[in-house]
C-alpha positions in Angstrom: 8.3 30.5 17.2 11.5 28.5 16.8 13.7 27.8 13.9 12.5 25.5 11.2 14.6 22.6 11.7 13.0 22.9 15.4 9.6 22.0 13.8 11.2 19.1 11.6 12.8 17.8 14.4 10.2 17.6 16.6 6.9 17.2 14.2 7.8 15.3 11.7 5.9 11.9 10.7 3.6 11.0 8.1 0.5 12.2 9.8 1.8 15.7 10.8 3.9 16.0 7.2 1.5 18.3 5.3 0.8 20.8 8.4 4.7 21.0 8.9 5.1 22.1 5.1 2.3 25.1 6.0 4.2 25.7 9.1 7.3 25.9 7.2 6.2 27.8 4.7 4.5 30.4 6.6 7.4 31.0 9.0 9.7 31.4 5.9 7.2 33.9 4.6 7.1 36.0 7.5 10.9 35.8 8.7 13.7 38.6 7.7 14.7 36.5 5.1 11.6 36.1 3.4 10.9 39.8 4.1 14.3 40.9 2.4 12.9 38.9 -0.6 9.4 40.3 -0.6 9.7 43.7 -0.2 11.8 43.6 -3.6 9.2 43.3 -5.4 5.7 45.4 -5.5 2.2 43.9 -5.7 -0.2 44.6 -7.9 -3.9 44.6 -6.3 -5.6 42.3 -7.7 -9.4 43.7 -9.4 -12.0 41.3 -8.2 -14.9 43.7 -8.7 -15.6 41.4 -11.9 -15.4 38.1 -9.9 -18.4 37.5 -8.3 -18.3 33.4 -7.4 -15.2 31.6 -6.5 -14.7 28.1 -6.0 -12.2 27.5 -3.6 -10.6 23.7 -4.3 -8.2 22.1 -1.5 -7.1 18.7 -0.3 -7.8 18.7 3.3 -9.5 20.5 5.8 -7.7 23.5 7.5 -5.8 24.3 4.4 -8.2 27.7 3.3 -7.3 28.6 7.0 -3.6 29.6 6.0 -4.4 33.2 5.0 -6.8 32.2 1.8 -10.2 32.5 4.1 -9.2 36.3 4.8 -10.0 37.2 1.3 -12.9 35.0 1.6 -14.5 36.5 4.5 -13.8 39.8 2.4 -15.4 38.7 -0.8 -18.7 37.1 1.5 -18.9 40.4 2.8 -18.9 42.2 -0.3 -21.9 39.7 -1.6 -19.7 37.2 -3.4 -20.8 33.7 -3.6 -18.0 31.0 -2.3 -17.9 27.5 -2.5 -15.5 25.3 -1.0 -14.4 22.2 -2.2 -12.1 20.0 -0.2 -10.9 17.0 -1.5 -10.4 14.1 1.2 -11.5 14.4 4.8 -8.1 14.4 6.5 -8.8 11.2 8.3 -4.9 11.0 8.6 -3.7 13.9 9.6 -4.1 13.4 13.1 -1.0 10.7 14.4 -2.6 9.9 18.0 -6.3 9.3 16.5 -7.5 6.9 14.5 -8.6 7.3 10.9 -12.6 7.0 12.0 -12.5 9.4 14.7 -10.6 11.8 13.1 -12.8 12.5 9.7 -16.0 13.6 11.5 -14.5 16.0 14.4 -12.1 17.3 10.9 -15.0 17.9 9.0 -16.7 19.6 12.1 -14.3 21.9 12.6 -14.2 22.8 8.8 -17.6 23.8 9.0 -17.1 26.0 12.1 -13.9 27.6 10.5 -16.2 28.3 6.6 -19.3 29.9 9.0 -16.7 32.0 10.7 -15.8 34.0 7.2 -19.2 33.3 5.8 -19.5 30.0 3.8 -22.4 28.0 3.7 -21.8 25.9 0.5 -19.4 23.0 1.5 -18.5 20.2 -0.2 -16.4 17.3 1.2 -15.5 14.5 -0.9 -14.1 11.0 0.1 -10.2 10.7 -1.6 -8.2 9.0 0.6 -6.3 11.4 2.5 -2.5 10.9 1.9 -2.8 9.3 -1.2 -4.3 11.6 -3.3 -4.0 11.4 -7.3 -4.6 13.5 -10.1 -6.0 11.5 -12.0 -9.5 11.0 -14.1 -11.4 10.5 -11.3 -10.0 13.4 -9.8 -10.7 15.8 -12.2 -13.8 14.3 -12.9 -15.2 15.1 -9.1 -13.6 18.4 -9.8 -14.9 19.3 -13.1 -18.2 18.2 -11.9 -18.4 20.6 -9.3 -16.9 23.3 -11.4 -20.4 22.8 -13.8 -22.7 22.9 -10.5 -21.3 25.8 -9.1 -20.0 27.9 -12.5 -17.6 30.0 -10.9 -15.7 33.3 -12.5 -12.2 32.6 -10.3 -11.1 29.1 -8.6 -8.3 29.2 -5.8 -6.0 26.8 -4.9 -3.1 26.1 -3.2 0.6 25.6 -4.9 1.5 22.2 -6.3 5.0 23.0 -7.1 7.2 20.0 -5.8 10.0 22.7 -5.1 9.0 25.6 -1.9 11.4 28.0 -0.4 10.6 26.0 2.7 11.4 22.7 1.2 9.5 19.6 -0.4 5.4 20.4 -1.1 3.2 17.8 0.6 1.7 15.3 -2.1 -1.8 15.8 -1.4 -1.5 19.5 -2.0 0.5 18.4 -5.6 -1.9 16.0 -6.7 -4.9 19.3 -5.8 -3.1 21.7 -7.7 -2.6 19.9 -11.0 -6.1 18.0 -11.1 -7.6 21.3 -10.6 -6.0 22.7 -13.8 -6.7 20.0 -15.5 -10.1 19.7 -14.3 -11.1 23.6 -15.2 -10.2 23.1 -18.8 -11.8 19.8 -18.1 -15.1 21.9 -18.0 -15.0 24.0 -20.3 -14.9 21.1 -22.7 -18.3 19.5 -24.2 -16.3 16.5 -25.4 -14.5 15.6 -22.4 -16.9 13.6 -19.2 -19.6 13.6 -21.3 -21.7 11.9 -18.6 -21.9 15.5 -16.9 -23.8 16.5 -20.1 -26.2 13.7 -20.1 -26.8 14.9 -16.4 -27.5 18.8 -17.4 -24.4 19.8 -16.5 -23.4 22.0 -19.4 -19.7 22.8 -20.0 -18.3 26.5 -17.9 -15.4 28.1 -18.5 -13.6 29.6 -15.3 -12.3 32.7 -15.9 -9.1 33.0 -13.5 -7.2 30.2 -10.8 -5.5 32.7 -7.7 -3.1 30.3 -5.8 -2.2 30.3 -2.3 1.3 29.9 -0.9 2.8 30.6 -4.7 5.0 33.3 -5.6 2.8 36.1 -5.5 1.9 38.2 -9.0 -1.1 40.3 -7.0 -2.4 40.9 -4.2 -6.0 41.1 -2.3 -6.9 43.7 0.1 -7.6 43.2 3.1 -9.1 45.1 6.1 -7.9 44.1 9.9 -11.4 42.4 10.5 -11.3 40.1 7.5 -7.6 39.3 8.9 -9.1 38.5 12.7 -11.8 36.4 11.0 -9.6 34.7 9.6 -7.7 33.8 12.6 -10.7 32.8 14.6 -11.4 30.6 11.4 -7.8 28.7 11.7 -8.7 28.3 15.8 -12.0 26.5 14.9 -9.6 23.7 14.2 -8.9 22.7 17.4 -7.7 19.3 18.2 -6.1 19.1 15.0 -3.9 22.6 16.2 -4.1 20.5 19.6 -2.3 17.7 17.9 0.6 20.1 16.4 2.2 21.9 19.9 4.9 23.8 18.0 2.6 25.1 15.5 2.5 28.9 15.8 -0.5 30.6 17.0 -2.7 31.7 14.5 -3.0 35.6 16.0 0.8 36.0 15.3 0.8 34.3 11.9 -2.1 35.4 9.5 -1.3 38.5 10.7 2.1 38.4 9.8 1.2 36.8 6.4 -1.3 39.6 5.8 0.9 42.4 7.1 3.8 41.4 4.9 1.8 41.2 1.7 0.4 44.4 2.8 3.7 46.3 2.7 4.5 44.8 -0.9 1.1 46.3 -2.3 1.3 49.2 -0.2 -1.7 48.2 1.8 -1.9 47.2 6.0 -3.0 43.8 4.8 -3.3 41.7 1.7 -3.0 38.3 0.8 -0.9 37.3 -1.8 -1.9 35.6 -5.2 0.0 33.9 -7.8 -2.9 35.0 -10.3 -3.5 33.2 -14.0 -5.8 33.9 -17.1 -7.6 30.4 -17.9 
């Protein structure tokens, strides 16, 4: 696992941008310095015995795999209904294949990774990948789904512009803040009105947990929700193929988990950034 300018040096184009952003991120989580940092602060746990379907919103495939499908593979076994929703097919993501080839094997993998920690309900819409926007469209898709599938908690991953690793990838920006928008969206009878016509009545989500964010709770884990969630971030193979200095997913979800384990005084946890809607 080399340094992170390593990784920027060697990886970095527009294909590979918003896998080197994970990378980074994950490396800086698990590194002394982002250790020194954590272990300053305890975590909560966070209850989920009240949560009984999530909707799990993201912009591309493989980005549930960075330590968010450990709790899912927890909450499936515990009976919970998941759903995931990704956003664009990542028919860019891959630098040496083109755009064509590269949605169907993506999606293919995605479904391998969701069976792996239990998720049959998988939704994959068609926003281009790399220019993703939050705008009305956007949320509309989203809000849509949110009526379907009338979740208690959605997860997402952090649209701050400003990481400890450096500059968030846009698609994972434009995710974050549609999905927001797109929850209170919802919950609103007067807003997409066309859903109503359609007998999609408005639903209020009760919580958003974000990945990647500065962490307010945590959610236990057990070692074979961690190792399922490994095997679910090697489903993605030639897209991991395409990335050679990525680390290997046995050494990084369980250093993720481990970490966030300490900080709630658990073996393994994943950490939340955790908000009231």
């Amino acid at each position: 696992m080399g340094p992170l300018s390593t990784i920027g040096e060697t990886q970095l184009s527009h294909c590979h941008t918003h896998s080197i952003h994970r990378v980074c991120f994950l490396l800086w989580y698990i590194c002394p310095a982002g250790l020194s940092l954590g272990t300053m602060t305890e975590l909560p746990i966070f209850d989920d015995d009240d949560v009984n379907r999530l909707l799990c919103i993201v912009a591309h495939p493989d980005d549930m795999e960075y330590g968010a499908s450990a709790a899912v593979a927890k909450w499936t076994d515990q009976g919970k209904s998941v759903s995931y929703l990704l956003l664009t097919r990542g028919e860019a993501g891959i630098r040496e294949m083109p755009p064509e080839d590269v949605a169907p094997l993506r999606e293919g993998e995605q479904r391998q990774a969701c069976k792996l920690v239990g998720v049959e309900d998988l939704e994959i819409l068609d926003f281009p990948d790399g220019l993703l926007e939050p705008d009305h469209e956007l949320r509309h898709a989203i809000a849509k789904k949110i009526r379907q599938f009338e979740p208690d908690a959605v997860m997402v991953t952090s649209w701050e512009l400003k990481m400890p690793w450096g500059l968030n990838h846009v698609d994972h920006r434009a995710a974050g803040i549609a999905t927001i928008d797109a929850i209170r969206d919802a919950d609103n009878p007067w807003l997409f009105t066309d859903l109503k016509e359609a007998g999609l009545e408005a639903w209020k989500a009760d919580k958003l947990l974000v990945n990647g964010a500065d962490a307010t709770h945590a959610v236990v884990l057990d070692e074979a929700h961690v190792d399922r969630a490994v095997r679910s971030l090697e489903a993605h193979t030639v897209y991991l193929e395409a990335l050679p200095d990525h680390p290997a997913p046995s050494e990084m979800i369980p250093g993720i988990t481990s970490e966030a384990g300490t900080r709630a005084g658990v073996k393994y946890a994943l950490p939340v950034q955790v908000f009231d809607m």
